[in-house]
C-alpha positions in Angstrom: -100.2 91.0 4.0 -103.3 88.6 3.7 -103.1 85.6 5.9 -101.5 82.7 2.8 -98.4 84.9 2.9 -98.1 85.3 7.0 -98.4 81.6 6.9 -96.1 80.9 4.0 -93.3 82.9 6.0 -94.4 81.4 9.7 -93.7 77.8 7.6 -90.2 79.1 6.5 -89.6 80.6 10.5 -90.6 77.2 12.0 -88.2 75.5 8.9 -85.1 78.0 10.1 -85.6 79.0 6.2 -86.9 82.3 6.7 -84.3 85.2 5.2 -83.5 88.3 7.9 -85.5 90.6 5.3 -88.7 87.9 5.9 -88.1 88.5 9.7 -88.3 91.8 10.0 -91.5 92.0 7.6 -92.7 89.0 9.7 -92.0 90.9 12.6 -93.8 94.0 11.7 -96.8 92.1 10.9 -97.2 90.6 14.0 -96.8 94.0 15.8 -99.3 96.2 13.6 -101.4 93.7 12.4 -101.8 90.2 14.6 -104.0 90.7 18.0 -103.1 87.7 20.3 -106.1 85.8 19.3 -105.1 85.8 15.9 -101.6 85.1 16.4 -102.6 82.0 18.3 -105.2 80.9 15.4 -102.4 80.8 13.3 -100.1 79.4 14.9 -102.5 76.5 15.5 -104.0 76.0 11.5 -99.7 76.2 10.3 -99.4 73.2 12.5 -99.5 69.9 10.3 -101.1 68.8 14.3 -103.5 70.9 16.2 -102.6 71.7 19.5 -105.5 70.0 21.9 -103.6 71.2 25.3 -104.8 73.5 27.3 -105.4 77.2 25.8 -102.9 80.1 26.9 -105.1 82.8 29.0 -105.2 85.9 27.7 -102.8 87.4 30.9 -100.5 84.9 30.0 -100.2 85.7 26.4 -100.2 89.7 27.0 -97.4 89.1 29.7 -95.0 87.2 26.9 -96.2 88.9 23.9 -94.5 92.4 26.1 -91.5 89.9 27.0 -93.1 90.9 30.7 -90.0 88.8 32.9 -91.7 87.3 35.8 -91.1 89.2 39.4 -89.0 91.3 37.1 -86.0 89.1 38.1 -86.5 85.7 35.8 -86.1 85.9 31.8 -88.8 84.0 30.6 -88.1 81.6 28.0 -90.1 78.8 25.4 -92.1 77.1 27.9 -92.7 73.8 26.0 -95.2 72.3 27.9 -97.6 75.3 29.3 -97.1 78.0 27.2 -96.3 76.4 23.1 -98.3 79.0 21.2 -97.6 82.7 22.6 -93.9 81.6 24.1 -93.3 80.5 20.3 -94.6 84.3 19.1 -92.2 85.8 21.5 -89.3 83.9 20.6 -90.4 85.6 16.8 -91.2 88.8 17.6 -87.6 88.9 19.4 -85.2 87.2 16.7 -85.2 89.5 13.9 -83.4 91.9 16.1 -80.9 89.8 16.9 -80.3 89.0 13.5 -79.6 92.7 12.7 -77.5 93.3 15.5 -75.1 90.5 15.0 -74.9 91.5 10.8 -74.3 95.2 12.0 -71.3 94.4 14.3 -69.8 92.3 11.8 -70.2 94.4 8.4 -70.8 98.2 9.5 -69.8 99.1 5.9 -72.0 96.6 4.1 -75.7 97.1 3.5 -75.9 93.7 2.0 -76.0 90.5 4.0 -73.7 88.3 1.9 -72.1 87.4 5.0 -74.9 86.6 7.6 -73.9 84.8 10.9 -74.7 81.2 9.5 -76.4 79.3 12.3 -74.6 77.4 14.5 -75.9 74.2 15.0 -75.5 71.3 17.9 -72.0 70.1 17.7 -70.5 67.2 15.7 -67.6 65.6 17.1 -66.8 61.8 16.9 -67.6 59.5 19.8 -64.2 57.5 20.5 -63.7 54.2 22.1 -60.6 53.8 24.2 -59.8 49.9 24.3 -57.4 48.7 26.6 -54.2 48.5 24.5 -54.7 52.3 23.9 -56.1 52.1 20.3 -58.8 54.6 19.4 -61.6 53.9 17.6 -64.2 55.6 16.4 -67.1 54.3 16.7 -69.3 56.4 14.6 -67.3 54.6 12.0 -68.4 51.4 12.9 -71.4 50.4 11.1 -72.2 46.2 11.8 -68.3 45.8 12.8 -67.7 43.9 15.9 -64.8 44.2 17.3 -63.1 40.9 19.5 -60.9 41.8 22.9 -59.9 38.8 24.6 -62.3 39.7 27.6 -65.6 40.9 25.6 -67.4 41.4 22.0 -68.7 45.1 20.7 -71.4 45.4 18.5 -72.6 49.4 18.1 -76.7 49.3 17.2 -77.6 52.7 16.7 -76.7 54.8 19.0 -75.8 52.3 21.9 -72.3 50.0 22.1 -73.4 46.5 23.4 -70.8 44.8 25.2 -71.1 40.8 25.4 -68.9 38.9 27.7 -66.0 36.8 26.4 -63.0 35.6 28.4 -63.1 37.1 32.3 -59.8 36.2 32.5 -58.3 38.3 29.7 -60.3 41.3 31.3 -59.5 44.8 30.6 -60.2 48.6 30.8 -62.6 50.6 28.3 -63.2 54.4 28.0 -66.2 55.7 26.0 -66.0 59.2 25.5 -68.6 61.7 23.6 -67.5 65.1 22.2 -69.0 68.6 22.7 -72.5 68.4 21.4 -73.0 64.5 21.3 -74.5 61.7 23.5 -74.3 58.4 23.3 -75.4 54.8 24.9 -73.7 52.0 26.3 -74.8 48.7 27.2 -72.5 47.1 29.9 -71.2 43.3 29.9 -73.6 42.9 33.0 -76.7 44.4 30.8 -76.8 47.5 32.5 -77.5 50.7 30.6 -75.6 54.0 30.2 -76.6 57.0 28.8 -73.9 59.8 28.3 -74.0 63.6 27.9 -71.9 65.2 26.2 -68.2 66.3 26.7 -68.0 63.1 29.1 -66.2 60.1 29.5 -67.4 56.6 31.2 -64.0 53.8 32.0 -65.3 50.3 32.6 -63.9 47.1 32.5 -64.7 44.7 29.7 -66.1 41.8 32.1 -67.0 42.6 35.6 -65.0 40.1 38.0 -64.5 40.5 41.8 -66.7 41.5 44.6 -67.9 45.0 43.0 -69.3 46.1 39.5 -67.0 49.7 39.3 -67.1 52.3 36.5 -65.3 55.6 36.5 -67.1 59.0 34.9 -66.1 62.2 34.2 -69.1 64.6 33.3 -72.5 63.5 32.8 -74.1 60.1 32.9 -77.4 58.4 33.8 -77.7 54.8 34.7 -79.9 51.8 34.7 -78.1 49.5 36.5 -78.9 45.3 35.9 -79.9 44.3 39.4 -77.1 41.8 41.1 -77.0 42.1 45.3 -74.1 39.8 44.9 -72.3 41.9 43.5 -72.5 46.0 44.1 -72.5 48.2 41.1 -70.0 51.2 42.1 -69.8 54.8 40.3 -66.7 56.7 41.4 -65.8 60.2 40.1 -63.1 63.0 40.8 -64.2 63.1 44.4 -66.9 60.7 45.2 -67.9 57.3 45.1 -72.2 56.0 44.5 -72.4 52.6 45.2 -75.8 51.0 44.4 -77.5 47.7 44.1 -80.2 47.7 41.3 -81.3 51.3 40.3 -81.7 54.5 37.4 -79.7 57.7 38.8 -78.2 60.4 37.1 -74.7 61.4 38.4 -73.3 65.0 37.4 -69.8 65.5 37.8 -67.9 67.8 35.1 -64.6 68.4 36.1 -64.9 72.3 35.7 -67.9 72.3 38.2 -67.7 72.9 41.9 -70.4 70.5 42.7 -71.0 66.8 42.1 -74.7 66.1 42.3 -76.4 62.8 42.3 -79.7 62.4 41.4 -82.1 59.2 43.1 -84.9 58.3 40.2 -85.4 54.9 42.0 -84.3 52.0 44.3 -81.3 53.4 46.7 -77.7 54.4 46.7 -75.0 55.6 48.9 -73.0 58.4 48.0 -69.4 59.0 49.8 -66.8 61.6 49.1 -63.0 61.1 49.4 -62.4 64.0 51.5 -62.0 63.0 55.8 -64.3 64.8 57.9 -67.7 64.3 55.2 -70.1 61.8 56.3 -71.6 58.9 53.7 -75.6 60.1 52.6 -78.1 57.6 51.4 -80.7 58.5 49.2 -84.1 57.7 48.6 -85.7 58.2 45.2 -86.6 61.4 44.5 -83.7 63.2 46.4 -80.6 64.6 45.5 -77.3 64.7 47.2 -74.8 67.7 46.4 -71.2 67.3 47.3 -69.3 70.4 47.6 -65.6 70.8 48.5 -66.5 70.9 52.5 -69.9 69.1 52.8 -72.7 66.9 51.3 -76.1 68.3 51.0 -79.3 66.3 50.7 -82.4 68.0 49.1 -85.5 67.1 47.1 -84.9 66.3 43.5 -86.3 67.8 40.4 -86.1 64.5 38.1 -87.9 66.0 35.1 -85.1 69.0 35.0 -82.2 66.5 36.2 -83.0 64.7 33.2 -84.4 66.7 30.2 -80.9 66.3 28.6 -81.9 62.6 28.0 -85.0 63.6 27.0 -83.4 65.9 24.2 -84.0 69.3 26.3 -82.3 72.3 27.9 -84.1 72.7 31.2 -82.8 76.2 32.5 -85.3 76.8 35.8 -83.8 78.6 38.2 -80.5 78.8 36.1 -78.1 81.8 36.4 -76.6 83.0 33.1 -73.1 81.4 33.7 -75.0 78.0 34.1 -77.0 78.6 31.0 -73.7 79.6 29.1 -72.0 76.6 30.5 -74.2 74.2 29.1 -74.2 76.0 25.9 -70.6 75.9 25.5 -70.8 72.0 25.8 -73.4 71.5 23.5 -72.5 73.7 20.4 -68.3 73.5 21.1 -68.6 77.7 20.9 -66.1 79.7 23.1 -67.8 81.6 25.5 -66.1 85.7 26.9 -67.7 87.8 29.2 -67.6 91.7 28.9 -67.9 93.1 32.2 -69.3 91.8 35.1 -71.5 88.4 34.4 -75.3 89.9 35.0 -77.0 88.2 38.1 -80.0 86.7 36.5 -81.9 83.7 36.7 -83.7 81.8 33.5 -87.1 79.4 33.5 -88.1 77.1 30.4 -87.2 74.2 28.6 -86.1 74.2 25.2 -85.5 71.6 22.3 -81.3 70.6 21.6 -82.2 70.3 18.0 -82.2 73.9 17.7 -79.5 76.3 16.1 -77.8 78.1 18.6 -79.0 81.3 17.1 -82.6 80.2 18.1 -81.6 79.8 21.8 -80.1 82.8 22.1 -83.0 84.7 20.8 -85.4 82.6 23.5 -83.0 83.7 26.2 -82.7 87.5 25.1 -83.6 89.8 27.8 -83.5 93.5 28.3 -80.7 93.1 30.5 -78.5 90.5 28.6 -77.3 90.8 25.3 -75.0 88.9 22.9 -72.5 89.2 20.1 -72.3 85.5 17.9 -69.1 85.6 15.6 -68.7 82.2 14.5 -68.1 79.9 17.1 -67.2 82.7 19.8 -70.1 84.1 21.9 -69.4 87.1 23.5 -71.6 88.3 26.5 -72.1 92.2 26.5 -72.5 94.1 29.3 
């Protein structure tokens, strides 16, 4: 194979194009063929951009190109930002093999592949807008509607729902809630900004009156909350309560999780649970606090991981493989069953949302984890 063709298949690989006969000839190009330094020249000339970052060292490559796990304990993954060129070759050399194995377990009779896995992609699901008479709308339906409540006006503009005030007096309560694989924005009557994860919910009122601003959330939100000392913006969830004055924070709080973590990115807040017996913790920016069902723990934050699901990215550092499942499961709606005993592992990267599920499975493959995808059931083999 001269170098047009490994290109012209790399192109369809990088497209999710690329047939599982191309992979495996793609594969065994790279094995018998490529040395690291000319897998990396490559990659960089298919690029319509040249990389200009800093250059992978040869240890580096050599240690992902063998799918070497660091301290033999961690599976390495697509590391985005220090490793894009050889973590990209691993992620190829590995996926034809998962292809094969998931096409063999479903047709063991059937040499052809007429009936190839098709990838599973980020879920689709309909944001829905809970208004305080109990209709339901859906507000990827709503194009330049606005719709009129007695206490606001809402406008959707791309992504975001912008709430302007209208009559306080006639004030009521909202629920925004995204699906499995979405996210959405919300622009609050007082101008402050929400951003939602998916497979959450945020309940607000439609004018903020009183002494307090207070929203409820279930799952995952971040905030930007409008400045107003007058008048305390409060957060309450399932079993704690962040009140804050003008500030960004992330607060994590799915209803299946043990922990509620909130996360400081500036200003300050004050985070109490209901239980007696656990003191209030206030944080300063960059910390953490973790509230679990018998105390509140304060560490140092990790912002950049705390919020690469804004940013449009799995961050899995330090993750075990029931996390990483976890958050798979609420981005692609897939039903998740473990075979056996759930592996005791621990995964490091960042990867993009945008990709098929198929293609973060295969950047998570390691010699001690493997997977069976059949549909939208992923099944964990021992």
């Amino acid at each position: 194979m001269n170098d047009t063709d490994f290109k012209i298949l790399f192109q369809k690989y990088l497209d999710d194009a690329i047939t599982p006969e191309e992979m495996q000839l793609l594969q065994q190009q790279l094995r018998s063929h490529y040395p690291t330094a000319a897998i990396e020249e490559l990659w960089e000339t298919t690029l319509q951009t040249p990389y200009t970052g800093p250059r992978s060292s040869p240890a580096q490559l050599a240690a992902l190109y063998g799918n070497v796990k660091p301290g033999g304990k961690v599976a390495a993954m697509k590391w985005r930002k220090r490793l894009p060129y050889a973590a990209a070759i691993l992620v190829l050399v590995t996926a034809g093999s998962l292809w094969y194995y998931q096409s063999a377990q479903r047709l063991p009779h059937t040499p052809t592949a007429t009936a190839i896995q098709q990838p599973v992609m980020p879920a689709t699901g309909t944001v829905t807008l809970t208004l305080a008479d109990g209709s339901i709308v859906k507000v990827d339906s709503l194009g330049n509607q606005t719709i009129r409540q007695a206490g606001a006006r809402i406008s959707k503009a791309g992504n975001e729902l912008v709430y302007a005030s209208g009559n306080a007096a006639a004030n009521g309560t909202n629920t925004l809630t995204t699906p499995r694989g979405r996210q959405f924005q919300l622009k609050l009557p007082d101008g402050t900004r929400v951003w939602l994860n998916a497979a959450s919910s945020l309940s607000y009122p439609t004018a903020f009156t009183g002494p307090q601003r207070k929203v409820t959330v279930t799952g995952e939100a971040y905030f930007e909350v409008a400045p107003n000392p007058q008048q305390p913006f409060v957060v309450a969830t399932a079993r704690s309560v962040v009140e804050v004055l003008g500030t960004r924070f992330n607060i994590r709080a799915y209803e299946a999780a043990s922990q509620i973590s909130t996360t400081l990115v500036d200003g300050a807040v004050r985070v109490s649970a209901d239980q007696k017996g656990i003191s209030p913790v206030v944080l300063k920016p960059g910390q953490v606090s973790i509230l679990t069902a018998t105390q509140m723990l304060v560490d140092k934050a990790d912002t950049d991981k705390t919020l690469a699901w804004k940013n449009g990215y799995f961050n899995f550092d330090g993750a075990t493989l029931q996390q990483v499942l976890n958050e798979l499961q609420r981005w692609y709606d897939i039903d998740v069953v473990y075979e056996g005993n759930v592996k005791n592992i621990r995964f490091g990267g960042e990867l993009s949302r945008s990709k098929s599920l198929g293609q973060i499975i295969t950047a998570l493959k390691d010699n001690e984890v493997h997977f069976r995808l059949e549909g939208n059931k992923l099944t964990v083999l021992p």
